[in-house]
N, C-alpha and C positions, 0 to 999 in steps of 0.2 A: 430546373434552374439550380445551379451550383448553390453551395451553400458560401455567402460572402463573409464569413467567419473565417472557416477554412481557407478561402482561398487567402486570406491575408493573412493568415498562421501557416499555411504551407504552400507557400508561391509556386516552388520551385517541384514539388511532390505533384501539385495536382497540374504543371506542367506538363512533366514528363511523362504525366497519364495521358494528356489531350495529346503528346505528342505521339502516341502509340496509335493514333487514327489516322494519321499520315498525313499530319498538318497541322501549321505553326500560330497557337492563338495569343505568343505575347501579347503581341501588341495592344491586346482585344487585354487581356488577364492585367496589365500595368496601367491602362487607361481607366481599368474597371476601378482599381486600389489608388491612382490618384484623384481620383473623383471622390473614392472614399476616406481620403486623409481630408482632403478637402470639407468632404459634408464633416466627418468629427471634428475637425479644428472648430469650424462653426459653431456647430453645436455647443461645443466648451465656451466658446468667445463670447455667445449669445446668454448663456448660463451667466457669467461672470460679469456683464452688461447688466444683465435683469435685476441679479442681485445687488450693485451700485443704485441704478433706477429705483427701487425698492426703498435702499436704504435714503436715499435722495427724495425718496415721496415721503417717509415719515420724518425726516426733518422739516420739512415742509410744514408738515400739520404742524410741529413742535413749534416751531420759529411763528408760525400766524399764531396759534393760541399764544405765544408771550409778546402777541404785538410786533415780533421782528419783518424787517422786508428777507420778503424769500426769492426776489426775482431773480436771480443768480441762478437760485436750485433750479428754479422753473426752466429756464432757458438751455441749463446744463442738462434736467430730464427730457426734455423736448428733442435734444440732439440725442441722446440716447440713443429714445424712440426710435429716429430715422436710423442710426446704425445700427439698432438691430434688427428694424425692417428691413436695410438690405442685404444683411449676412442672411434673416431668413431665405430672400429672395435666392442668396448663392446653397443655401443649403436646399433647396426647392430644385433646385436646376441640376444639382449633384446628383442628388440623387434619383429622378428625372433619368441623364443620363448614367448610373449603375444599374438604374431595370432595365435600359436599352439595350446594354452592351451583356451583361446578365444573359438576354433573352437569345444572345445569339452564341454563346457557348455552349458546347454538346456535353451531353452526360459523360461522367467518368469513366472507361470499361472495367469491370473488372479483373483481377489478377491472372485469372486463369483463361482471359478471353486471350487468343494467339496473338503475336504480333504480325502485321501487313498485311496485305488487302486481300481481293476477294479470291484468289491464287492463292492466298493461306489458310480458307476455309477447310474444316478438320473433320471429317465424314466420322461419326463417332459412333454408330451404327447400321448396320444394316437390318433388312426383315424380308423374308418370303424372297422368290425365284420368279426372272423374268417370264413373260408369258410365252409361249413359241407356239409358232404357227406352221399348219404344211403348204402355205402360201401366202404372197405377199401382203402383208396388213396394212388398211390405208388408213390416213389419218382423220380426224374425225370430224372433220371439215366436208371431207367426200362420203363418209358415214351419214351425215346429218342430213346433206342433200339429199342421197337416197334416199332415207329412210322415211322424207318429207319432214322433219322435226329440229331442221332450221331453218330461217327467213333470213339471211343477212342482206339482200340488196332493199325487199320490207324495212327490214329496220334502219336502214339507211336515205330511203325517201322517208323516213319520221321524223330522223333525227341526224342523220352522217353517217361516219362511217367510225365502228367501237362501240354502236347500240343494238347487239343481236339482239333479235326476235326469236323466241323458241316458241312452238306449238305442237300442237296432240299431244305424243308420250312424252316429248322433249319438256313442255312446261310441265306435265302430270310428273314427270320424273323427280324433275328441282324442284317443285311442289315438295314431292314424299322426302325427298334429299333434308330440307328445311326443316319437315316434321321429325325425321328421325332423332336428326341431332339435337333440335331440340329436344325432346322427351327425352333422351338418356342424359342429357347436361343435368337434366331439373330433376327425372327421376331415380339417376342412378349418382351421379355425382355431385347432388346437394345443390346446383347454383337456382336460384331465383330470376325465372327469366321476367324480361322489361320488355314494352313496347316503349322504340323511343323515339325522339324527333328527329327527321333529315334535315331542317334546316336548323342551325345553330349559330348563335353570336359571337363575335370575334373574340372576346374572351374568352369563349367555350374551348375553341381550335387554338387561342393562345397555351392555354392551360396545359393541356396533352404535348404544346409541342409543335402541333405542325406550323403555326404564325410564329415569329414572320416569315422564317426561314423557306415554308413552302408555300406562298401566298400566290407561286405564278402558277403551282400545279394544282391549286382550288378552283372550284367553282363558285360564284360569287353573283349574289342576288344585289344591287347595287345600290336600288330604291328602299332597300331595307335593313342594306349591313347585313343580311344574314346569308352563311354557307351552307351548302352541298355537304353532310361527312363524307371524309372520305373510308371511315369504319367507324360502326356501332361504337368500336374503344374511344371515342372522343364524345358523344355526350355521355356513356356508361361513368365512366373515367369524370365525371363534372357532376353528376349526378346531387354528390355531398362535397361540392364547392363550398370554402369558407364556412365550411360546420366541423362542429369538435362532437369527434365522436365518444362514446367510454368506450373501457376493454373490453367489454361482455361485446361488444358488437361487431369483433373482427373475429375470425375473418370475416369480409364481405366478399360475397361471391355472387356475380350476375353473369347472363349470358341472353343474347340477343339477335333478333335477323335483325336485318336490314338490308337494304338494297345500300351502295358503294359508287361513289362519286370523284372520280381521279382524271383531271385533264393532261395529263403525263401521259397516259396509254398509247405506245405507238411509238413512241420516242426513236428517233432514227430510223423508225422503219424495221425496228426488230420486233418479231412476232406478231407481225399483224393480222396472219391469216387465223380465223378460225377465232375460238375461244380463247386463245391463249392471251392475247392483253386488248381488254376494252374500257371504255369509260365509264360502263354503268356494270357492275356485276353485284350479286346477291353473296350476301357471309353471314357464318354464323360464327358470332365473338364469343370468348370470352375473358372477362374480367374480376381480377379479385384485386381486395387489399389487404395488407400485411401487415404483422411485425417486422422489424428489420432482422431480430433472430430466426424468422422463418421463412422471408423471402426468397431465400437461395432453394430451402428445399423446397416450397409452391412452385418455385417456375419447373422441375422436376416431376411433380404432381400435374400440372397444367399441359406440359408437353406429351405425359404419358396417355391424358384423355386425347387428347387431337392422337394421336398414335392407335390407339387402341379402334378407332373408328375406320382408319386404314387397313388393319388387321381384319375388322368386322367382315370388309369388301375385298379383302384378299390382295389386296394390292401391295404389289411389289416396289416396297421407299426405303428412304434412307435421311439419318438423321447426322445434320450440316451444326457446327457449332462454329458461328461465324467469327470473322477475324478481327479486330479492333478496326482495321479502315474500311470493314463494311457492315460494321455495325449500323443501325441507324443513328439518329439524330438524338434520340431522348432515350436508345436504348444502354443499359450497363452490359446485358450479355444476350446474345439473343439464337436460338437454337431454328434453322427451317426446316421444314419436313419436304423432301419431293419424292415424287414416284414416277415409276418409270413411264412411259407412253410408247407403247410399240411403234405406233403408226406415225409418229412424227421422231422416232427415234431419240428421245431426249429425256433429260429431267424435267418434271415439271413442278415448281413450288406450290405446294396448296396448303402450308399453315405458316405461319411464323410466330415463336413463343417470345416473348422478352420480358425481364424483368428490368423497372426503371428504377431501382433504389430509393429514395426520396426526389427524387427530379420531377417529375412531373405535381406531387402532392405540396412542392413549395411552392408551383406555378399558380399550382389551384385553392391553395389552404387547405388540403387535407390532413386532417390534423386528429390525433386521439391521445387521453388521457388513461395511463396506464395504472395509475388506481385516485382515489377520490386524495385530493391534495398535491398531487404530484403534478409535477410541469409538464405539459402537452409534450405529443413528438408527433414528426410526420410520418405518417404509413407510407409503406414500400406499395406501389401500385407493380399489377405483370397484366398482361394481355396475351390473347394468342386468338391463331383462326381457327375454329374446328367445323366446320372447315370452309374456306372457300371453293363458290362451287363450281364457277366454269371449266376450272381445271380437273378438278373430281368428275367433273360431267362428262372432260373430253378425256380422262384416261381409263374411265369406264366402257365407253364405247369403243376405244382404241383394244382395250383388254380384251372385251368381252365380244370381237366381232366374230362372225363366223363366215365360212367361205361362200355359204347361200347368200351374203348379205346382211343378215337377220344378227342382232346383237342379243346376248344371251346375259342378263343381268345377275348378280352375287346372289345366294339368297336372303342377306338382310335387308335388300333390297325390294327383291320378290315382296317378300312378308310386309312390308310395312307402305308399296304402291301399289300391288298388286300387279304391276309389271313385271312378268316371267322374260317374258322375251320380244325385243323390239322388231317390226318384221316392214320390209321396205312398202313405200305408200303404194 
């Protein structure tokens, strides 16, 4: 959420920021600030009413204790009362609608994010050399069938179609997949992993961002209000809703599986073969929170773990540092990581870092105090994937095929499934 200070001190500033995403929120930004001239005048008017009504109730007592009639003051306090119970009522409804309009303006980008869309995304590194074969690589779709280690028409009598079913090495793999990254998150780069909830409350999803804005791409339990995440970063990210935290306790750093719940998967009919976009897939997050002196360098720290796990598996990626109109919704700047995939010949996304600036900790009250006495602030929340894994899963077997059939795995992988080599059923 914008901060409605600012936006009324720099109308015209945090404008032309929103206007760097490639779409025009006066309307949205001038509604939000007559609503709020509106709720202050009130406020004042209701201030100035009270203080009359005040001075009007102790005359009162004055005028009975010397035997005066008071029924003038009485009548005159009475009417008060009602105006200023209905300016409350209009300051009630103001502000009402400035968390409405509030909740559907996107984060700021920051300076150095490009101008225009997703044609202006800025490859800002590269790592490691495609993989080359001395015959044609299939994509990993027709790997998996061989190989018996995936179910899609299974998973599709369960559930439709966007619910892969993996089995034997397929699920022992994303099994070891899930382990791995967990254990270096927690043991090598300090985060505290959580076990968290898949269903959450529409505050929860408010909080982060994806409500209202993405309400039609959730899943939604109806009898109970509560949502499907669609990433561990949405209950992680709520965890210390409306708690003040001290200094000693940032940073906060967690990191989490979970299984991933997105009714968008498929959209148009792009990517729908194979692993490449489903409804339910498995990630592993991570989440920290900041100062706002440090946030810029965390989300650098953050994207270098998700990177470094790519490196682990030898996988050949490339590091996108997106454009102000593809940015997401609550992100300020946000870095994707993809790697290549022989067999479907393409990029494929398997992390995305972002850092939200204070937008998402004003949604939620994240809030800490930076020494004893001092005025609260809000912590800079960053998220990223490290990694998700259908895609990891499908440009591993795409890498690592060999022309018998038989997929031949990295060895940090080897080491920590004990899976050498995947050999057809």
């Amino acid at each position: 959420m914008l901060d409605l200070r600012r936006l009324r001190e720099e109308r015209d500033e945090v404008l032309a920021a929103l206007a760097r995403r490639g779409t025009d929120h006066s309307e949205a930004v001038d509604r939000t600030l007559e609503a709020d001239e509106v709720r202050r005048d009130g406020l004042t008017r209701v201030n100035e009413l009270k203080a009359r009504r005040n001075a009007a109730s102790k005359e009162i007592g004055e005028r009975k204790r010397a035997g005066e009639d008071a029924d003038d003051l009485i009548v005159a306090m009475r009417e008060l009362g009602d105006e200023i119970g209905r300016i409350d009522d209009s300051v009630r409804e103001a502000e009402a609608g400035i968390e409405e309009l509030l909740l559907t303006l996107p984060n700021l980008p920051l300076a150095e994010v490009p101008e225009g869309g997703e044609e202006a995304n800025r490859v800002e590194k590269s790592w490691g050399e495609p993989a080359t074969f001395t015959f044609d690589p299939k994509p990993h779709w027709e790997l998996g069938d061989a190989l018996g280690i995936f179910d899609f028409p299974g998973g599709a009598r369960i559930s439709g179609s966007g619910f892969p079913v993996l089995k034997g090495a397929g699920a022992r793999l994303q099994r070891g997949l899930i382990d791995l990254f967990l254990r270096r998150h927690t043991e090598r780069n300090g985060y505290t992993e959580l076990r968290v909830p898949y269903l959450v409350t529409r505050d929860t999803l408010t909080g982060t961002g994806q409500l209202p804005k993405f309400a039609d791409e959730s899943y939604l339990s109806e009898r109970d209000d509560l949502w499907l995440i669609p990433t561990a970063e949405v209950p992680i990210t709520n965890l210390h809703r409306d708690q003040l935290l001290a200094a000693d306790d940032l940073p906060v750093r967690y990191t989490a599986y979970s299984p991933c719940f997105r009714r968008e998967a498929g959209a148009a009919g792009k990517d729908t073969r194979g692993l490449l976009r489903v409804h339910q897939f498995d990630k592993v997050e991570l989440v920290r929170y900041e100062t706002a002196e440090r946030s810029r360098e965390a989300l650098e720290e953050l994207t270098r773990e998700a990177e470094e796990l790519l490196e682990l598996f030898g996988l050949h990626y490339r590091r996108l540092l997106l454009a102000a109109g593809d940015t997401g919704f609550s992100s300020a700047m946000t870095y994707d990581l993809e790697v290549w995939a022989p067999g479907v010949e393409q990029w494929l996304e398997v992390s995305s870092c972002s850092v939200f600036t204070d937008f998402q900790s004003r949604r939620a009250g994240l809030r800490y105090r930076p020494a004893p006495g001092e005025k609260p602030e809000f912590v800079h929340t960053l998220n990223g994937s490290a990694l998700a894994l259908p895609r990891i899963v499908a440009a591993l077997l795409e890498v690592g095929q060999q022309e018998d059939g038989s997929v031949l795995l990295p060895e940090a992988v080897r080491e920590h499934t004990g899976l050498e080599r995947i050999v057809p059923a």
